[in-house]
C-alpha positions in Angstrom: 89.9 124.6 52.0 92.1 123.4 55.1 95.0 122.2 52.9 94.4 125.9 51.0 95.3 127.5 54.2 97.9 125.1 55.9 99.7 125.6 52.3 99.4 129.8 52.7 100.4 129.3 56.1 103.8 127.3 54.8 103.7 129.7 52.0 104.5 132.8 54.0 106.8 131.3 56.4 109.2 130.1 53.5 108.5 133.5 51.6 109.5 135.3 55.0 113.1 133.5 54.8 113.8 135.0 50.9 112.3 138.1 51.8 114.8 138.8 54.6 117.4 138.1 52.3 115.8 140.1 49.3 115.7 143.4 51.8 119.5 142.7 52.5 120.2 142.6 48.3 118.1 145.9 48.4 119.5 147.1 51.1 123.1 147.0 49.2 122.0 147.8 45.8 120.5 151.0 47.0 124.0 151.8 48.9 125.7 151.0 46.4 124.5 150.5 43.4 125.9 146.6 42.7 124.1 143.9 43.5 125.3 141.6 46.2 125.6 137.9 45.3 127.5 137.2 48.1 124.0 137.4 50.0 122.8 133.7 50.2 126.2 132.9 51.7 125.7 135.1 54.8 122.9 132.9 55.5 124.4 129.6 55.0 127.9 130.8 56.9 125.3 132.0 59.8 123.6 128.1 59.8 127.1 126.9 60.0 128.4 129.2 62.8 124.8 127.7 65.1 126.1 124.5 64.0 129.7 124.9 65.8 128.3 127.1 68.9 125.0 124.8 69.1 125.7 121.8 68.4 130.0 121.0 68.6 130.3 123.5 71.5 127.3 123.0 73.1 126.8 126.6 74.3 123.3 127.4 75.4 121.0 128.0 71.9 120.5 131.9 73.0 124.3 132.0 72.8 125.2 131.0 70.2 122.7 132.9 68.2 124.3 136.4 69.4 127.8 134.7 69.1 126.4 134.2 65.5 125.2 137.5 64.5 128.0 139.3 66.3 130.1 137.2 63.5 127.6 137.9 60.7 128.6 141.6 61.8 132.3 141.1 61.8 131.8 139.1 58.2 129.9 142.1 57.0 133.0 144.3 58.1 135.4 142.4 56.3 133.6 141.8 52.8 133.0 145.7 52.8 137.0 146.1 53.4 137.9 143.5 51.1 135.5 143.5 48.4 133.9 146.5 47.7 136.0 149.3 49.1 139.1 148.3 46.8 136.9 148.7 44.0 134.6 151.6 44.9 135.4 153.8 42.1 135.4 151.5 39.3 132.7 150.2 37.6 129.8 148.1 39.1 130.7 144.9 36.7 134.2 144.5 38.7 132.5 144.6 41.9 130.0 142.4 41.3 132.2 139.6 39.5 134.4 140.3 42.9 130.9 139.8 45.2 130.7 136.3 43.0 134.0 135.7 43.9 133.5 135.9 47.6 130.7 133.8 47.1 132.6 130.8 46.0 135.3 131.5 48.6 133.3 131.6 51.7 131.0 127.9 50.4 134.3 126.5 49.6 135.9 128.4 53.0 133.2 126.3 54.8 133.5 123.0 52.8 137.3 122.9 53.9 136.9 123.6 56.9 133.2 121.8 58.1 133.1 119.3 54.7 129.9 118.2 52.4 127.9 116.4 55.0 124.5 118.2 55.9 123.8 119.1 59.6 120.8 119.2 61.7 119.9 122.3 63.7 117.6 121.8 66.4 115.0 124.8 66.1 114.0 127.3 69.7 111.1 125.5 71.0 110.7 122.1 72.5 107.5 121.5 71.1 106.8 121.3 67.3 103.7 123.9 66.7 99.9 124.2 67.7 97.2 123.1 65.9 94.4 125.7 65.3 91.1 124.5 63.6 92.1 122.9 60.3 95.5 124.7 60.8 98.9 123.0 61.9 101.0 126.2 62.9 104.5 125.1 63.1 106.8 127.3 65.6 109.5 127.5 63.9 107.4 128.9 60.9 105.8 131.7 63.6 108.7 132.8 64.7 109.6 133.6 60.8 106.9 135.3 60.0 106.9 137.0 63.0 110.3 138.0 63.5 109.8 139.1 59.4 106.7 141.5 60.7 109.2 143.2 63.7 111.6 144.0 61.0 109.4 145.6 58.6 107.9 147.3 61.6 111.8 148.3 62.6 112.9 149.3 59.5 109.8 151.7 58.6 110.7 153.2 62.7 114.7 153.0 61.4 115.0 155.2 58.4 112.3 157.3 58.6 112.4 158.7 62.7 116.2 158.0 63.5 119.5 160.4 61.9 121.6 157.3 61.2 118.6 156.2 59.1 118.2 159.6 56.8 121.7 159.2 56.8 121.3 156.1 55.4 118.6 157.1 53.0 120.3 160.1 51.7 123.7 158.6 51.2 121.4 155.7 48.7 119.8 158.6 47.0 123.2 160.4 46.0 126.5 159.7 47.9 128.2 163.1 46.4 125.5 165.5 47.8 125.7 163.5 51.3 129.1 163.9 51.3 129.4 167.8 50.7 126.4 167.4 53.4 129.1 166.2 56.1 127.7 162.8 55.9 130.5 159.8 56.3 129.4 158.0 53.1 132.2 155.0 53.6 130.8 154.7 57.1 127.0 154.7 56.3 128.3 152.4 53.7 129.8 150.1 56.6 126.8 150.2 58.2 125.0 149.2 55.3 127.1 145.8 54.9 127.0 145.0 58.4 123.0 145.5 58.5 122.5 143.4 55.3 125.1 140.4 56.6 123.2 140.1 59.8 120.0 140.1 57.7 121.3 137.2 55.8 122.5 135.7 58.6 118.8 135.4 60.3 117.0 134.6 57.5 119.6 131.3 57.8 119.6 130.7 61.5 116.1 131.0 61.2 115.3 128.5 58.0 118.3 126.2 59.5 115.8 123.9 61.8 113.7 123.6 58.4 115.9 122.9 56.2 119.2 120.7 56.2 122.2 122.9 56.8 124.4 122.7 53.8 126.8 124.2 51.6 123.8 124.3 49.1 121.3 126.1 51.3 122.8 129.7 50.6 123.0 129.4 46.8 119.4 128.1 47.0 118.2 131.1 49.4 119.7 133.6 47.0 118.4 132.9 43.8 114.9 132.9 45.0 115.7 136.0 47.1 117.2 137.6 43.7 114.1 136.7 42.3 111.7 138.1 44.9 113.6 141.9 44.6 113.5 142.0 40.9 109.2 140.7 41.2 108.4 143.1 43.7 110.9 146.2 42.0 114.5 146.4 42.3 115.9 148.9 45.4 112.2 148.8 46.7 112.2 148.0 50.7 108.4 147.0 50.5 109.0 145.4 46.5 111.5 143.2 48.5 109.1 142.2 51.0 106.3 141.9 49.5 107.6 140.0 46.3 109.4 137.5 48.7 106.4 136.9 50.5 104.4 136.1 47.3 107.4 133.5 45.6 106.9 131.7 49.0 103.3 131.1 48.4 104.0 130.3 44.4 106.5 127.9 45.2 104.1 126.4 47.9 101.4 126.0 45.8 102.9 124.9 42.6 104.3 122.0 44.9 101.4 120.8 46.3 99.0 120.8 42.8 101.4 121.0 40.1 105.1 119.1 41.2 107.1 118.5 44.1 110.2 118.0 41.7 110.0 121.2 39.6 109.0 123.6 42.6 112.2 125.5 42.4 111.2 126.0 38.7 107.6 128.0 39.4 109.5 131.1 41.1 112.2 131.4 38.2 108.8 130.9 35.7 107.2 134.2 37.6 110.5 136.3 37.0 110.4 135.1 33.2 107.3 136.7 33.2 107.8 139.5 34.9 110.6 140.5 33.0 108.6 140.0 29.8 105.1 141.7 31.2 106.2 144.2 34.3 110.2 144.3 34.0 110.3 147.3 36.7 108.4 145.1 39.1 105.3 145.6 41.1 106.1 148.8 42.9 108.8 150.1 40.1 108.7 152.6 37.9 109.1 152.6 34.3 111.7 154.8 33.6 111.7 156.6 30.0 114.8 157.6 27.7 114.3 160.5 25.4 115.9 160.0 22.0 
C-alpha cells in the first residue's frame, strides 16, 4: 500500500507536466483548428533558456524564470507571425506540416547553438521533499501539481468571468460570427499563441530539475501530451487535464509492475485503445453523419 501511493503520488506529478502541455495543444486546436506540434518544443526551448539565465549567467533562479517566460511569450509571437498567419486561409494540412517544420527548426535551432550534451537544472528549493507517513513528497513534484491546480482554478476564473476570455471562447466557437461581432479574431488568436507557448514553457521549466534537459525532452513531452488530449477528448479543457493526469499515473504504474524499459509504451497502448473502444475520448462526443 505505501509504494501504491508514493507511485500515485509520482503518478500525478509527471501527469501534471503532459497535462499543461495537452491544455496548450487544446488551447490552439480550439483557436484554430490545427494541431500544434510545435508544442513539446516550447517546453524544451523554455528548459534551455533556465539553463543560460540560471546556470551560464548566473542570474538569481526567480529571474531567470520571468526572463524565461517573457521569451516563451515573445516565441509565441513570432511562431503566430511566421507560421500560422501566412497560412491562415489555407487548409489545416499546410499548417500543420509548417507547425512540424518549426519543430525541427527550433531542436536543431538549440542543438547549433547549445549542442547534444544534457544539462542539469537545479530545481526551487534547497531541500529535496518531506516525508509524510509512508509518503516521500518530493518538492519539486508539489510545486507541479500545485502550480497544475492554480491553473485549472485560473483558467475556469479566465474564460468564464473575464471579456478577453468570452472573447476567447467565442472566437474558438466560430471566428466569422466573432468577427462581424467586432471581436479582433487575429488578436485573440495572438493571444492564444502566446498563452499556449508560455504554457509549454512551464510545464518545461518545471519538469527541468526532474528530468535531464535535452534536445529530446520536448519531443518526449509532446507525444505523451498528444496522447493525453486525444484520451481525455480532443479541444476539451478538462479532457486535457484530466487525460494527462491519468497517462501520468499509467506510465507510473506500468513502470513499477510491468517494465521500466517499455514505460513509454503503456501510454501509446491506452490511445490504441482508445481510438479503437472511445475514439471521441472521455468527455467527447460522438458526432453522427447523416447519409
Amino acid at each position: 500500500m505505501d509504494l501504491v501511493l508514493q507511485l500515485l503520488f509520482t503518478g500525478i506529478g509527471i501527469g501534471s507536466v503532459y497535462a499543461l502541455v495537452a491544455l496548450g495543444f487544446v488551447l490552439i486546436f480550439r483557436a484554430t483548428n490545427v494541431v500544434n506540434f510545435a508544442q513539446g518544443e516550447f517546453s524544451m526551448v523554455a528548459a534551455y533558456l533556465m539553463v543560460v539565465c540560471a546556470v551560464d549567467l548566473a542570474l538569481p533562479y526567480w529571474l531567470s524564470f520571468i526572463i524565461a517566460l517573457a521569451g516563451m511569450a515573445v516565441i509565441g509571437v513570432i511562431f503566430n507571425l511566421g507560421v500560422y498567419y501566412p497560412l491562415r486561409h489555407r487548409t489545416y494540412l499546410p499548417v500543420i506540416i509548417a507547425t512540424i517544420g518549426a519543430s525541427i527548426l527550433m531542436a536543431n535551432g538549440v542543438l547549433a547553438l547549445y549542442g547534444p550534451q544534457p544539462q542539469v537544472l537545479q530545481g526551487w528549493f534547497d531541500t529535496p521533499g518531506i516525508q509524510l507517513g509512508p509518503v516521500y513528497l518530493d518538492n519539486q513534484y508539489l510545486l507541479i501539481i500545485a502550480v497544475t491546480l492554480a491553473l485549472v482554478v485560473f483558467n475556469w476564473w479566465f474564460f468564464e468571468h473575464t471579456m478577453i476570455g468570452k472573447k476567447l471562447q467565442a472566437t474558438s466557437q466560430d471566428k466569422e460570427m466573432a468577427s462581424l461581432l467586432g471581436i479582433s479574431v487575429s488578436t485573440m488568436i495572438m493571444i492564444t499563441f502566446i498563452y499556449s507557448a508560455v504554457l509549454g514553457g512551464l510545464a518545461g521549466i518545471l519538469v527541468a530539475p526532474i528530468l535531464f534537459v535535452s534536445i529530446q525532452m520536448g519531443a518526449t513531452i509532446a507525444l505523451k501530451a498528444f496522447a493525453a488530449t486525444i484520451i481525455g477528448g480532443f479541444g476539451d479543457v478538462a479532457g486535457a487535464i484530466i487525460g494527462g493526469i491519468a497517462l501520468g499515473i499509467i506510465e507510473t504504474f506500468g513502470a513499477a509492475y510491468i517494465s521500466v524499459p517499455y514505460k513509454d509504451g503503456f501510454a501509446f497502448l491506452v490511445l490504441v485503445l482508445f481510438l479503437i473502444f472511445r475514439p471521441q475520448g472521455i468527455f467527447g462526443e460522438r458526432v453522427a453523419e447523416k447519409a
